[in-house]
C-alpha positions in Angstrom: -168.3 131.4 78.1 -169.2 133.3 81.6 -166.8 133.9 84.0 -167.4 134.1 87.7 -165.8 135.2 90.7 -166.5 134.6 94.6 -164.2 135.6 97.4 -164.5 132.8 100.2 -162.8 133.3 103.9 -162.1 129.3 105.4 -161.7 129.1 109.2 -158.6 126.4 110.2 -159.1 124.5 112.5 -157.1 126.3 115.2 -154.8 129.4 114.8 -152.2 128.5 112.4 -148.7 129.8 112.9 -145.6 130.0 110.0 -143.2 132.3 109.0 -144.1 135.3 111.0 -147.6 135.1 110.5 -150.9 133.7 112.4 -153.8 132.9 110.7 -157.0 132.5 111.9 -158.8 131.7 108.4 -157.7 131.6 104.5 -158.7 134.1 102.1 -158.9 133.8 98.3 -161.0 133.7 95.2 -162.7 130.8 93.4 -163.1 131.6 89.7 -165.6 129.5 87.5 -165.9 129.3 84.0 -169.0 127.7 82.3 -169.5 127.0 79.0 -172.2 125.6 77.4 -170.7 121.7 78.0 -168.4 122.4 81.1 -168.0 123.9 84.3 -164.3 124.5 85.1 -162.7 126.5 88.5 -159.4 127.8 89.5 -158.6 129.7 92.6 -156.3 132.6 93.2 -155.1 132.8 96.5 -152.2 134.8 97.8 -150.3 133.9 100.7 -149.2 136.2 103.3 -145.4 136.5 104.0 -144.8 134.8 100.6 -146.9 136.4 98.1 -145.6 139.5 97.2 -149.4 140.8 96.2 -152.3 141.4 98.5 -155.8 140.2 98.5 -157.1 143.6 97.9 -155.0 144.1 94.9 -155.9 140.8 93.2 -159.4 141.8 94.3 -159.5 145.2 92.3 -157.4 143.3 89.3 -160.3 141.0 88.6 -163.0 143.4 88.6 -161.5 145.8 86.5 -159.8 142.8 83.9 -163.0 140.7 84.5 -163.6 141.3 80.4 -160.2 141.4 79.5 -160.0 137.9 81.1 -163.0 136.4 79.9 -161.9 137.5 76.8 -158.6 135.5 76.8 -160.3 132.8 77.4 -162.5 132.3 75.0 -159.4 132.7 72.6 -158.8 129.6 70.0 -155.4 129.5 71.9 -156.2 131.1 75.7 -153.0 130.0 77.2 -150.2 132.1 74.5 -153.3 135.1 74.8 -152.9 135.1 78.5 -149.1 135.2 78.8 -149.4 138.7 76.9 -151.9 139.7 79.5 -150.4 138.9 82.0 -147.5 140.7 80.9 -148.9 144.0 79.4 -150.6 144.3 83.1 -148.3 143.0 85.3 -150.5 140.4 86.8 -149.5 139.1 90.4 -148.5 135.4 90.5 -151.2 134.0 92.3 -153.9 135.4 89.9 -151.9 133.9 87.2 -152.2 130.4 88.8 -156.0 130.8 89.1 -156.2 131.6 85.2 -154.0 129.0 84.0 -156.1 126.7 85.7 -158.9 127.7 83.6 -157.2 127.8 80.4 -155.2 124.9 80.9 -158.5 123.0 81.4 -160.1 124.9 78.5 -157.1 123.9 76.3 -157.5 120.4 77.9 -161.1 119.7 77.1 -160.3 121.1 73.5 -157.8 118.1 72.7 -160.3 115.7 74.2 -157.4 115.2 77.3 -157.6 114.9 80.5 -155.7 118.4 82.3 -152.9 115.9 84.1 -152.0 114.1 80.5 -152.4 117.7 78.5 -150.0 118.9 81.2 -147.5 116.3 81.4 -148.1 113.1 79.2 -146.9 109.8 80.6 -146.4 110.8 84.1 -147.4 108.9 86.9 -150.8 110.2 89.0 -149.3 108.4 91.8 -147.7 111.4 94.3 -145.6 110.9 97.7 -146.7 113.5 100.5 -145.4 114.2 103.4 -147.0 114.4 107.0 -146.8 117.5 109.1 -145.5 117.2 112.6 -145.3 119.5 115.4 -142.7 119.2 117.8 -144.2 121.7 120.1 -147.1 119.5 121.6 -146.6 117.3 125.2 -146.9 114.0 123.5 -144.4 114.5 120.6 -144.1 110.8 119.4 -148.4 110.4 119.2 -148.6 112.5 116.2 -145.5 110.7 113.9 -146.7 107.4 115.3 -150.4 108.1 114.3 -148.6 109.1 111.1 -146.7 106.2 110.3 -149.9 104.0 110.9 -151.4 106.2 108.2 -148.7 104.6 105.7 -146.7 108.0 105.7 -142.8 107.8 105.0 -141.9 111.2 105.6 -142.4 114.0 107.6 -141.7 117.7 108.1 -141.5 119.6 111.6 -141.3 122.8 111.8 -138.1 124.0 114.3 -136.6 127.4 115.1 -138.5 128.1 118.4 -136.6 126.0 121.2 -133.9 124.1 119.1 -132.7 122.2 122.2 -135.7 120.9 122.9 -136.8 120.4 119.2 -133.4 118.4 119.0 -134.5 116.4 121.6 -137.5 115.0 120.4 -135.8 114.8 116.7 -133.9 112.4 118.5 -136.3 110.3 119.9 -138.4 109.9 116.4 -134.9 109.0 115.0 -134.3 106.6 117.4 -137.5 105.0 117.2 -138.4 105.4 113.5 -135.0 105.0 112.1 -136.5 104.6 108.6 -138.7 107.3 108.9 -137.7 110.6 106.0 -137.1 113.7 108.4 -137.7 117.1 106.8 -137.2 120.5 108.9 -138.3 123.9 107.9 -136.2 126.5 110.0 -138.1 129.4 108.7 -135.7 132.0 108.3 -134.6 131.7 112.4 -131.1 131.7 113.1 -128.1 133.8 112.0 -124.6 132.2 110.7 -123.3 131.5 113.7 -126.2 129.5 115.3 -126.8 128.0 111.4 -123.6 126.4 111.0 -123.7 124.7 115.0 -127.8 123.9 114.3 -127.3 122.4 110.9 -124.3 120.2 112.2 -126.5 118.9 115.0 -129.3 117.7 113.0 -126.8 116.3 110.1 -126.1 113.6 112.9 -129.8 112.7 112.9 -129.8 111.7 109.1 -132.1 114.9 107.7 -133.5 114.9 104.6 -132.9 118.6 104.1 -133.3 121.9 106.3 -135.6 124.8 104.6 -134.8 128.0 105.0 -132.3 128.0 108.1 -130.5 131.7 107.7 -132.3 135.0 108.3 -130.2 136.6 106.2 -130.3 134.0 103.2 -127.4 135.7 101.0 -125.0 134.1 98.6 -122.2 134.7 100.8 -123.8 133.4 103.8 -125.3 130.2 102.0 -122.1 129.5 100.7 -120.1 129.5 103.6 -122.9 127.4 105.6 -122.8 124.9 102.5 -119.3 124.6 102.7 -119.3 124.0 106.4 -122.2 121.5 106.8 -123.2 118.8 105.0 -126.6 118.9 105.9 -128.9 119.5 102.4 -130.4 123.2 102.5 -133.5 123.9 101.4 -134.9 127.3 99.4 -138.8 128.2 100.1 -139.1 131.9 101.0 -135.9 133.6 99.4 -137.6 132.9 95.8 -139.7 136.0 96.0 -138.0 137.9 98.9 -134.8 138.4 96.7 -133.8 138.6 93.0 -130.9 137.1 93.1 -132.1 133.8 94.4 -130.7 132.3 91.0 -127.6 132.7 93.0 -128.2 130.9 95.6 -128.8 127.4 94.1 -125.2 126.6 94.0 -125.3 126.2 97.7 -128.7 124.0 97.9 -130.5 120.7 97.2 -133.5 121.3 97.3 -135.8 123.5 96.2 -139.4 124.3 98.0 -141.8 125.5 94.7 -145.2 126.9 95.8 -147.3 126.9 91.8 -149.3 129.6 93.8 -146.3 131.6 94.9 -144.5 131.4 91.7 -147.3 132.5 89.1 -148.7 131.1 85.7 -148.1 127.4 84.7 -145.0 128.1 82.3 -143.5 130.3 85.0 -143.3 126.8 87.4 -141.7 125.3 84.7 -139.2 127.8 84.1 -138.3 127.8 87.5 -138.2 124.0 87.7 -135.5 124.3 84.4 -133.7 126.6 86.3 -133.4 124.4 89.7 -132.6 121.3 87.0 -129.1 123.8 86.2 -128.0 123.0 89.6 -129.5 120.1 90.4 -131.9 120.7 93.1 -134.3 118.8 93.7 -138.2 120.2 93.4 -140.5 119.6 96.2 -144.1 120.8 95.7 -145.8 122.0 98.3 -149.2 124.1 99.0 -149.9 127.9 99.6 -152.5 126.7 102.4 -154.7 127.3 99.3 -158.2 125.0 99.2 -159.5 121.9 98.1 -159.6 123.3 94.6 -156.2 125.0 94.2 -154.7 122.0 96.4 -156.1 120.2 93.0 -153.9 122.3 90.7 -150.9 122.0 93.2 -151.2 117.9 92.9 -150.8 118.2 89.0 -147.9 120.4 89.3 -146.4 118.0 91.9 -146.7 115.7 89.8 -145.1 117.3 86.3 -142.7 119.2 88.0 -141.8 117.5 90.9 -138.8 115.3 92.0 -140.1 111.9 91.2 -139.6 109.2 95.0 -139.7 112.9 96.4 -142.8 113.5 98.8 -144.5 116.8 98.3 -146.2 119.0 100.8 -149.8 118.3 99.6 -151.5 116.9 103.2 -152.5 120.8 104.3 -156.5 119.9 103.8 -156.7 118.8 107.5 -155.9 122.3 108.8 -159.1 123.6 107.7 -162.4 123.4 109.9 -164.6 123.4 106.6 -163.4 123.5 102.9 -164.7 124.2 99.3 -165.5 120.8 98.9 -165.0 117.2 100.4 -162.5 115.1 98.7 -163.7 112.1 97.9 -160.2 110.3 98.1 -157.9 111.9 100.1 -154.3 110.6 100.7 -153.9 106.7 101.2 -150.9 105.1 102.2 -148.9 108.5 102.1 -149.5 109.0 98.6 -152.5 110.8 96.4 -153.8 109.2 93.1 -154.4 112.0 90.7 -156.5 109.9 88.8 -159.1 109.8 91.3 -159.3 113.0 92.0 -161.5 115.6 90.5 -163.2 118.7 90.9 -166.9 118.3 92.3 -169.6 120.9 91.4 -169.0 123.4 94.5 -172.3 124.4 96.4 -171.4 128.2 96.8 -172.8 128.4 100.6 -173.2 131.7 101.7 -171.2 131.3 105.0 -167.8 130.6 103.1 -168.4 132.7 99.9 -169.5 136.2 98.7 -170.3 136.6 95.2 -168.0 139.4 93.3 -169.2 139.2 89.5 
């Protein structure tokens, strides 16, 4: 087996802006793995203002582990080898993601299996997603309705900037689309005060769930808002900003798991166990990774996620240019698995530089 790296920098299509942070383009690593039947690739991409590592570090981790790893992998049983590894060297979560996703496929191909039935046998390849919505733009019902024609059942809006005005428009997609799943990510904005008279506003409007509303997300603050509202809070970026997040799922619904984020493949499903104790529900969603860890992220939605749930896999659209084309993207609001699978990726120099 030879294993390859390649850094790649994707330009969005304009400046994207979430959770503190603007990004102009995505950075991460495609790794690729040949053998002398296959060709198999995983990505390892961390996120700023979630990931707790940096590119640089998961840079300098796979050139000095480049043997280490290759060696793993070529193990009998790569995926028991690598949770060692990644243990004796404290390997960063998103660099365990982008090994998994060559092991698991290793593993896979071993047993004659394709990686979504080796993963999670008998699940369906059929996946819900969600639409993303901006509230900020002039013409606020053009996007949902342009949505809704594209078979879409829910969406997500980010809000936090000018809540009177984003509770405006709420109300006019409620009011025409009263069927229409309403999702809203508050990104960390408002303190108790404005959380508990925010969250009892948009209760009225029949939300799904609001993510992340409280900028100090503490047990004793969550708990008090949960007892106060019954509007369905959401965890996203408290799983890595504090330890005791554990604690917090008492006081939510829903739980927003990004595979990327959280790390190897048996650490997702560990933390899927642990939102099952308090039963919150799992909603999948991307690390604005690209076309080939968006792959990964599907599979996981899939396995892990809340079934009738849509997941936040519809983030391919940002980008300007991509790894690779998907040759069926999402129909009807929803993603067959099935029919989706990793193309051989022409490593154009504009998007990638080789590492090893």
């Amino acid at each position: 087996m030879k294993l390859a790296c390649y850094s790649y920098r994707l330009p969005f299509s304009k400046p994207l802006h979430t959770s503190g942070q603007t990004f102009h383009h995505r950075k991460g690593f495609l790794l690729s793995l040949s053998t002398k039947e296959q060709l198999f690739y995983g990505e390892a991409a961390p996120l700023p203002g979630f990931s707790t590592e940096t590119y640089k570090s998961v840079q300098k981790l796979l050139t000095s582990h480049k043997q280490t790893i290759t060696k793993n992998l070529c193990a009998p049983k790569p995926i028991n080898k690598l949770q060692e590894f990644y243990q004796d060297f404290n390997i960063p979560p998103s660099l365990q993601f982008g090994i998994d996703a060559l092991a698991y496929q290793v593993e896979a191909y071993n047993h004659d299996q394709s990686l979504l039935s080796y993963l999670f046998p008998d699940v369906s390849p059929q996946v819900e997603v969600n639409a993303l919505v901006s509230l900020q733009e002039e013409d606020d019902l053009k996007d949902v309705v342009g949505n809704m024609r594209a078979g879409f059942k829910t969406i997500k809006c980010k809000i936090g900037l000018q809540f009177d005005k984003e509770l405006e428009f709420l109300h006019k997609i409620r009011n025409t689309y009263p069927e229409l799943t309403i999702r809203v990510d508050a990104n960390q904005a408002w303190d108790l005060e404005k959380a508990l008279d925010h969250c009892n506003k948009l209760d009225k409007l029949n939300i799904e769930y609001c993510e992340e509303p409280l900028t100090e997300t503490t047990p004793a603050n969550l708990e008090q808002l949960s007892q106060q509202t019954a509007l369905p809070i959401a965890l996203d970026e408290s799983i890595t900003q504090h330890s005791y997040w554990p604690n917090l799922l008492p006081f939510t619904k829903y739980l927003i798991m990004k595979p990327m984020v959280v790390g190897s493949f048996q650490k997702n499903i560990e933390t899927k166990r642990l939102a099952d104790t308090h039963n919150n529900k799992i909603v999948v969603t991307t690390s604005l990774e690209s076309s080939v860890g968006r792959h990964f992220t599907g599979l996981i939605a899939a396995g892990l996620g809340t079934p009738q749930t849509a997941h936040g896999l519809s983030t391919g659209f940002l980008f300007a240019r991509d790894i690779f084309p998907e040759k069926k993207g999402i129909s009807e609001g929803s993603i067959d698995l099935s029919s989706r699978h990793l193309q051989t990726i022409n490593f154009d120099q504009q998007l990638f530089t080789k590492l090893f």
